[in-house]
N, C-alpha and C positions, 0 to 999 in steps of 0.2 A: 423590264425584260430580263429573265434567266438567261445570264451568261456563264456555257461552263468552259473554266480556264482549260488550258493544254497548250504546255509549250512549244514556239514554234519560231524557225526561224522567220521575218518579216523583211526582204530587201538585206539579206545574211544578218540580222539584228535580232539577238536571242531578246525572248519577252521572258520574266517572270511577276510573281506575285507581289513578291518582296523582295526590296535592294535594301540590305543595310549596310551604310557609310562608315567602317570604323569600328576596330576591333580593341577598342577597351571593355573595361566592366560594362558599360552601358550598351556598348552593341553585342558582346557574346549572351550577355541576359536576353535580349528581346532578340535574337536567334535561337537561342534554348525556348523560347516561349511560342516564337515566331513556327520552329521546324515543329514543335509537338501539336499544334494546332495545324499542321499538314498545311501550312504555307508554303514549303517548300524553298527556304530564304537563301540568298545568295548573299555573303557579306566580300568586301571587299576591306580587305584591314588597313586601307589608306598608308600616310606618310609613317605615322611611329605604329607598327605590328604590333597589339598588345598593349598601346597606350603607353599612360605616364608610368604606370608600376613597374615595368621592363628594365628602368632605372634606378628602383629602387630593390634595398635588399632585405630585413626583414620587414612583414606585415604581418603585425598582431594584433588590429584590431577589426578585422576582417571577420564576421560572425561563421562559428563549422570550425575553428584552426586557433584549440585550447593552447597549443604551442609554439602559433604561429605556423609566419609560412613565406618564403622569399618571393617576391614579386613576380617573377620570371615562371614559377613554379605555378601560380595561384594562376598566371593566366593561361599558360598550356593546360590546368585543370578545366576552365570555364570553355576553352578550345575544345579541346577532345567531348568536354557534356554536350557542346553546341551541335559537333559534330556526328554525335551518337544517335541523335533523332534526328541527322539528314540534312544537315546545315554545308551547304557547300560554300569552303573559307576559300579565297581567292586573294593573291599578293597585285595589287595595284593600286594608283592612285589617282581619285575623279579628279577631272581637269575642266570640266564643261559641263553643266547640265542645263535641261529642258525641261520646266517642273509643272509649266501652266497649263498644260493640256492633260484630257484624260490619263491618256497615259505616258509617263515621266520616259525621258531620256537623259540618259547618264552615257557621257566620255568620259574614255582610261586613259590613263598614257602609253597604255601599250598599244592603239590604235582602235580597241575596240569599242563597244556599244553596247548598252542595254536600256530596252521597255520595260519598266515595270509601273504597277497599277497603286503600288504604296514605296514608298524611300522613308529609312527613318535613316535620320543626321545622327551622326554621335561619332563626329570628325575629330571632339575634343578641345582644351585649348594647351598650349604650351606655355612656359614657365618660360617670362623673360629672364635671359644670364646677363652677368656683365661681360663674358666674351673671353675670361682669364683661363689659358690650358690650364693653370692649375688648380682651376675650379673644374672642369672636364674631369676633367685624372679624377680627383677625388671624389666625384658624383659618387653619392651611396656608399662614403667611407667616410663621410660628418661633412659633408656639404649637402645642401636638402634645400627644396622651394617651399615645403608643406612644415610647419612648427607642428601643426596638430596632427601630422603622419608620426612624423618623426621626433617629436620633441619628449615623448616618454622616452626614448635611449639615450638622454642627456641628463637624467635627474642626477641633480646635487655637481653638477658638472658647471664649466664656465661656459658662455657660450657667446656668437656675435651673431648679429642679424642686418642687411643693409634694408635701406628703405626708410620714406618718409611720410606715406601715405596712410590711409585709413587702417590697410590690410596689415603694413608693416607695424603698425602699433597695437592693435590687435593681435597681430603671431608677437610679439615683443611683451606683451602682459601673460599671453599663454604658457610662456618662455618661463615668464619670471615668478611663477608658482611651480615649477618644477626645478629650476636652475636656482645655483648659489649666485649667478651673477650674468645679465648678458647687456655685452656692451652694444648699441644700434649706433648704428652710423649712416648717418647722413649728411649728405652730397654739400645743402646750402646750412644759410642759419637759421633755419625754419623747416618745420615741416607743412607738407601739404595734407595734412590730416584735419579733421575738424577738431573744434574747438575742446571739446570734452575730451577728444582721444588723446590727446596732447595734454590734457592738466593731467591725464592717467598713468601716462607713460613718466610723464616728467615728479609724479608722486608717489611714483612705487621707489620703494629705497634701494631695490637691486638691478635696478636699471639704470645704466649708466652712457647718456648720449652724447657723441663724440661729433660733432658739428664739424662742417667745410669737409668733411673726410670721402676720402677715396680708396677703396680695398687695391694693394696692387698686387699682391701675390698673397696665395693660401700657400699656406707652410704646411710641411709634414710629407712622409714617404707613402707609407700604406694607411695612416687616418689621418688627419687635422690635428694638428699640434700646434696651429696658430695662425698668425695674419700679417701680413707690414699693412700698414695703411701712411696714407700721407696727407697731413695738413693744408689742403689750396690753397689758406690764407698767407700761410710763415714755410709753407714746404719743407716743412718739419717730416721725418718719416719714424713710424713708431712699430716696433712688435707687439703684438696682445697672443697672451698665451691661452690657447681655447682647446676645446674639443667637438665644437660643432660651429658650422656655419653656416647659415639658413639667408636664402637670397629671397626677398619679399619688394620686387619691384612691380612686380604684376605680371597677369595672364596675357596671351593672346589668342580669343577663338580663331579657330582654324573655319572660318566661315567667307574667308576670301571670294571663291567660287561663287559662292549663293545670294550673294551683297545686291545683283538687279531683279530678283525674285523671292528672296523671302526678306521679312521684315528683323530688323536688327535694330539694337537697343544703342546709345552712344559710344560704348564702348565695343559694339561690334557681336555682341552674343545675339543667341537666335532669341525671339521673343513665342514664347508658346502662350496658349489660354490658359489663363488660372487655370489652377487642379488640371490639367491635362499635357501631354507633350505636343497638340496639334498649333501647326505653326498658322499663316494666314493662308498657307496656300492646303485646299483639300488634297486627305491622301498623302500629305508631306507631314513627318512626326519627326521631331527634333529630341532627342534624350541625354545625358551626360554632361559634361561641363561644355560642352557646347552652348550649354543654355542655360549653366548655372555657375554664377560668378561670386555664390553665397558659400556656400557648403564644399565643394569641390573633393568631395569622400569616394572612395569606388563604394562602398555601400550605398550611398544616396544615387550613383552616377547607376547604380545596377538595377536599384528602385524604380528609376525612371525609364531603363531598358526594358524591364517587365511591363509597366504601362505603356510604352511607346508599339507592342508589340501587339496588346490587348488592343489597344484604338483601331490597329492596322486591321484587326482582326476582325473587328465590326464593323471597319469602313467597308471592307468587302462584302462582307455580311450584306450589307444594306441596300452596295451596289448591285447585289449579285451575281457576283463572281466567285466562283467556285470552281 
């Protein structure tokens, strides 16, 4: 049956087409792609406005921006394009949703309510910190969660990295083809890495890992100028003179909310179908690092808001709803 949309209050409950979850690269993309297809998409830019890049300061590997482009910058641009074909950005954050029936319902925190007929996720995930103000302070002045965002403004520089796992030996080899030197530091006397990433880290010659170790303060006024760390075993405490510090203790999806209806992987990401952003539940489209714990790029995370937007786009289609 031809159903044609018009919105409409239901029980004071505005309906629309499109709810997208999350206003980083992945959800201002499939709102740009979402409003030009006259979906007419409402986003709600959740907890961080703007995502992870709001934190960071320059981005130069962002395709369009020969000379780069500050983070805070790059996403008031994808804001205002989103905006430009009729994207209405809304400040709040889902607390509650209802995904299994036709059509979804989404709670805010600011008391209210929406129907819609498609939700694309792209909630994000967040960079665990160790929790140090002086790691705070210096966010986006050589402290960074991303080696591969950040790790070309360090070349031929010294640098430290914390972390013991897969990811941190990976951003630690990344490091150590651009860097004269970076020290990783790790908590025990082992890392939880697999076997290979560990003889790699432990055989590149400019990587240097400091065992039992604990960051306690980042050093320096306006950049990174260094680190105390302290020895658990002999409580020894040591300065490293650096210029960058990159924290690689891992992610965590912001998928809390959606844990008793959509399916999630062990570590909590959304699970979508190969090749596509559609999650298990129809009509629900998941995009950005919400669903990807591989790549974690705003170019990949944006890639996947133009798909997640295209899917929405023919779920309707098919429903017919228009």
């Amino acid at each position: 049956m031809l159903l044609t949309f018009t919105p409409y209050l239901s029980m004071h409950m505005e309906r629309v087409k499109c709810l997208i979850l999350g206003s980083g690269p992945a959800g201002y993309t499939a709102a740009i792609y979402a409003s030009r297809a006259n979906l007419q998409p409402v986003v709600y830019t959740g907890i961080e406005p703007g995502g992870q890049l709001m934190q960071t300061t320059d981005v130069e590997n962002f395709p369009g921006y020969p000379q780069g482009i500050m983070g805070p910058e790059l996403m008031e641009d994808l804001k205002k394009q989103a905006e430009r074909f009729g994207t209405d950005v809304r400040f709040g954050i889902a607390t509650r949703v209802e995904l299994n029936d036709r059509v979804k319902t989404v709670h805010f925190d600011d008391g209210t309510s929406i129907e819609a007929y498609t939700v694309i996720i792209s909630t994000g995930a967040s960079a665990k910190w160790l929790g140090l103000p002086s790691e705070k302070r210096l966010n986006g002045n050589g402290v960074s969660a991303c080696a591969v965002c950040d790790g070309f403004f360090f070349r031929n520089q010294e640098v430290a990295l914390v972390g013991g796992g897969d990811t941190a030996c990976e951003e630690a080899l990344y490091l150590s083809k651009l860097c004269t030197k970076v020290h990783m530091l790790v908590r025990k006397d082992s890392f939880r890495a697999s076997k290979i990433m560990q003889e790699r880290v432990l055989n590149a010659p400019n990587i240097t890992v400091h065992w039992h170790s604990e960051t306690l303060e980042v050093l320096g006024d306006q950049t990174v100028t260094g680190i105390r760390i302290r020895n658990n075993k002999t409580n020894e405490e040591t300065v490293i003179n650096i210029t960058g510090f990159f924290v690689a203790i891992g992610h965590q999806p912001n998928t809390q909310i959606f844990k008793d209806q959509i399916d999630l992987d062990e570590q909590e990401y959304i699970i979508t179908k190969a090749g596509t952003t559609k999650t298990n539940i129809e009509g629900v489209f998941a995009a950005g690092d919400v669903q990807d714990k591989h790549y974690r790029q705003a170019i990949t995370a944006a890639g996947t808001g133009c798909m997640a937007a295209l899917e929405a786009e023919r779920y309707l289609t098919e429903k017919g709803i228009h």
